[in-house]
C-alpha positions, 0 to 999 in steps of 0.5 A, spaced: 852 397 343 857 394 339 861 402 340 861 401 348 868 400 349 871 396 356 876 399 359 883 395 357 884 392 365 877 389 365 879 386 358 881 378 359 888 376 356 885 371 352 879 373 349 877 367 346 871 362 349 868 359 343 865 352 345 868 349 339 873 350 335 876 353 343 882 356 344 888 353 342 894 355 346 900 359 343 905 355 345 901 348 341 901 353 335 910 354 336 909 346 336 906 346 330 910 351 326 917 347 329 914 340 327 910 341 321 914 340 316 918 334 318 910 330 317 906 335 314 906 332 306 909 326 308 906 319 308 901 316 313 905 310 312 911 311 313 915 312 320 914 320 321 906 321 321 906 313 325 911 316 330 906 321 331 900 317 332 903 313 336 905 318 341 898 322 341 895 314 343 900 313 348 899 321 351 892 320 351 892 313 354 897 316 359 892 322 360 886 317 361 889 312 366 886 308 361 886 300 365 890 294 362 886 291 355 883 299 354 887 300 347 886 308 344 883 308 337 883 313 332 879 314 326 877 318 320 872 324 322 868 327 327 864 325 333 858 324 327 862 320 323 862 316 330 856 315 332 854 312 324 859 307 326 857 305 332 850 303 329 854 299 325 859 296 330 857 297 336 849 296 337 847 288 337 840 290 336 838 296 341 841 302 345 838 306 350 840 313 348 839 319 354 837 325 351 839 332 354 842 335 350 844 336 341 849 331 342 845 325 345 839 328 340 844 326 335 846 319 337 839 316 338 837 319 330 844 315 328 840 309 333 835 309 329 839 306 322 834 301 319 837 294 321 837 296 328 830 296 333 829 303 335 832 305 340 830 307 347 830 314 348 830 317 355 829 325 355 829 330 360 827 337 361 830 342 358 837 345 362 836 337 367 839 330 365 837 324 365 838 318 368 840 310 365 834 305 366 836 298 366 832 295 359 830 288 357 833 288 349 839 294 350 846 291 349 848 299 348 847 305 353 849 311 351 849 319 353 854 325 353 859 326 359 857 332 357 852 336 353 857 343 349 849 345 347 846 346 355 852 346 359 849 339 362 854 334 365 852 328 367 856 322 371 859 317 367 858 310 371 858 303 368 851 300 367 854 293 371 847 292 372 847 288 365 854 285 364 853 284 357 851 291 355 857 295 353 856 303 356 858 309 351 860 315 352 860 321 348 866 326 351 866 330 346 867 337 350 868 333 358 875 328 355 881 331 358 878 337 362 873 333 366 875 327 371 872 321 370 874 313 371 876 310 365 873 303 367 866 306 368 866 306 361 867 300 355 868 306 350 870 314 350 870 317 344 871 324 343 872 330 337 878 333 340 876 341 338 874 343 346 879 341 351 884 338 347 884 345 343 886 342 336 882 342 329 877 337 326 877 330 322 879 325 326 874 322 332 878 318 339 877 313 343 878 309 349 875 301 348 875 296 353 877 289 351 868 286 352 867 293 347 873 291 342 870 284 343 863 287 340 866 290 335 869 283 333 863 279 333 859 284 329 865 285 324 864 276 322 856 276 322 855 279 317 853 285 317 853 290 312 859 296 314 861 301 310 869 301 310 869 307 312 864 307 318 867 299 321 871 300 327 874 294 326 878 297 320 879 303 326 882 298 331 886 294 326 889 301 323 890 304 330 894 298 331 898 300 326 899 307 328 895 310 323 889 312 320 883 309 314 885 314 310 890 320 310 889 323 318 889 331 320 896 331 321 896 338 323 891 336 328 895 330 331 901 336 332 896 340 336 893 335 341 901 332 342 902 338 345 897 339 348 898 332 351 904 333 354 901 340 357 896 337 361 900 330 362 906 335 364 902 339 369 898 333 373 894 330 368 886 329 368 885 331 376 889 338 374 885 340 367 879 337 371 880 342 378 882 347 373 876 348 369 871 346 375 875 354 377 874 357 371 866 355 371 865 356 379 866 363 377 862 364 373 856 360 377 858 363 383 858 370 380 851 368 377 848 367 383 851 373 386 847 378 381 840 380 380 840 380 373 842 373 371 842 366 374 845 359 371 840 356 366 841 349 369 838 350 376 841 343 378 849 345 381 850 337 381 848 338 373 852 343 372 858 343 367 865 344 368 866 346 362 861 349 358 857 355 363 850 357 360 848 363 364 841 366 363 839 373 363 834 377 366 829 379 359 830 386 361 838 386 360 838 383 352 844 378 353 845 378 345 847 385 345 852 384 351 854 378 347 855 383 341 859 389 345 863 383 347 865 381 341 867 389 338 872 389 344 876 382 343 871 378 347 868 372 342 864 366 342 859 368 348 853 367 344 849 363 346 847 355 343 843 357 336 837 353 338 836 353 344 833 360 343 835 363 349 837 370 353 844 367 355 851 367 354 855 361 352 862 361 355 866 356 355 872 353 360 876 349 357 882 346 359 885 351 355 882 357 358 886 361 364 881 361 370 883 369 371 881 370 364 874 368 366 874 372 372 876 378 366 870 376 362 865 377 368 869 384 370 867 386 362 859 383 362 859 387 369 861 393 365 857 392 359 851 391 363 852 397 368 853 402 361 846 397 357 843 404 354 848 409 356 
């Protein structure tokens, strides 16, 4: 199949739709090369690479509507190394962790770290989400915003039910391309590979005071903390405008671009109406056709910006997968251990919504000529 070739007007101008890294824009690369050598190679602690983190904090601040007392904090590593330093610095005694998807699964195992209880892990059928349940002993619930494994997307609503708990959220693949309240939330962190469109090693997040606070009082109890893995030191050094160890620079540079190109062009409500398109294409078509169907049956549980689509058996979508990939298309594969017939496209904030369109002409055509 991988000799079939598409026809150059069903081709999208990008083909890139991985879930992550995603696309990166052209115009964040020019940024890259223009800016990188005044910081690259320079000290994080000296005013250039400081200035830098400065802007992307505020740009992020900006970007999130973050309310008075939220702070934007930077550290070292991936959404894994976040989740480890929540277990050590976020997590009194217990959490409650919603399963639905890898990224949730990974957090209730960081949860589970010897000095805590064992957490409390509410899981749900695969394709569906679930729900926060008000639970005596639980000072932290946490789940995704949305889950990049199954295209699941879940509220981000403030448990006010139980003051004294923190609600944490995992916005991995949603912050910056899906609407939400910052006030639902004591922390918002993410790895800025998806709808930031930038590189790895470093993880954000949006703290409020009460979650700042909590971080405070585990830091003076005692505790053991691993310096790299302590929160206090990433707020402590955020305030500096700098980073524990030797930030991504080259990955500050993308997100500062990409920042002022969201920020620019109507901020968090534009990237969230613009993926909300981008997906619905792809949904909408889904349902129009007899050979395919949206995996998550729930619209309310669809993701914005990660559509996984499920294929009749007689159609093998790893071959459409393969044929779009010979001709320029990439990344559509489906998650590798959901060991699904789908497609996995991303919709990121970055992607054109006519490109969508494009990439559902290409899959219509390799369909149409399977076996020919």
């Amino acid at each position: 199949m991988s000799n079939l070739i598409i026809p150059t007007e069903l081709l999208p101008d990008d083909g890139r739709f991985g879930c992550g890294p995603s696309k990166v824009r052209k115009g964040q690369l020019e940024h890259l090369l223009e800016f990188s050598a005044s910081v690259m190679g320079t000290s994080h602690r000296q005013a250039p690479v400081k200035n830098l983190v400065g802007r992307v904090r505020t740009g992020l601040a900006d970007l999130l509507r973050a309310p008075a007392g939220y702070e934007v904090i930077i550290g070292n590593g991936g959404s894994t190394a976040f989740w480890d330093a929540a277990a050590f610095s976020l997590i009194l005694r217990r959490s409650q962790n919603l399963v639905f998807g890898e990224f949730g699964g990974k957090f209730a195992a960081a949860a589970a770290a010897p000095f805590l209880e064992a957490p409390d892990v509410v899981k749900a059928p695969a394709g569906s989400r679930s729900e926060f349940v008000v639970t005596e002993g639980v000072d932290v619930y946490a789940w995704p915003q949305n889950e990049t494994s199954t295209g699941v997307m879940a509220p981000v609503t403030r448990v006010v039910a139980d003051p004294n708990a923190l609600t944490v959220i995992d916005a991995t693949s949603a912050a910056a391309g899906i609407d939400y309240e910052a006030d639902q939330a004591d922390v918002y962190y993410f790895a800025p590979q998806k709808n930031l469109a930038s590189d790895g090693g470093l993880w954000m997040a949006l703290f409020s005071p009460a979650a700042i606070e909590r971080v405070e009082q585990i830091a003076a109890s005692g505790r053991y903390i691993p310096e790299f893995l302590s929160l206090k030191n990433a707020i402590d050094n955020s305030r500096l405008n700098q980073t524990l160890n030797t930030p991504a620079v080259a990955t500050l540079l993308l997100i500062e671009n990409q920042l002022d190109w969201i920020n620019g062009c109507g901020g968090l409500a534009w990237a969230s109406a613009r993926t909300l398109e981008s997906s619905s294409v792809l949904y909408d078509w889904a349902e129009s056709v007899p050979f395919a169907t949206p995996y998550v049956t729930d619209p309310e549980h669809r993701s914005q910006v990660v559509a996984t689509i499920d294929f009749d058996d007689a159609i093998d979508a790893a071959a459409i997968a393969k044929t779009l990939r010979a001709n320029g298309i990439s990344d559509t594969e489906p998650y590798r251990k959901l060991g699904r017939n789908q497609l996995r496209v991303s919709t990121f904030t970055a992607i054109e919504p006519e490109d969508v369109r494009q990439l559902v002409r290409s899959i219509e055509f390799v369909v149409q000529n399977l076996g020919k």
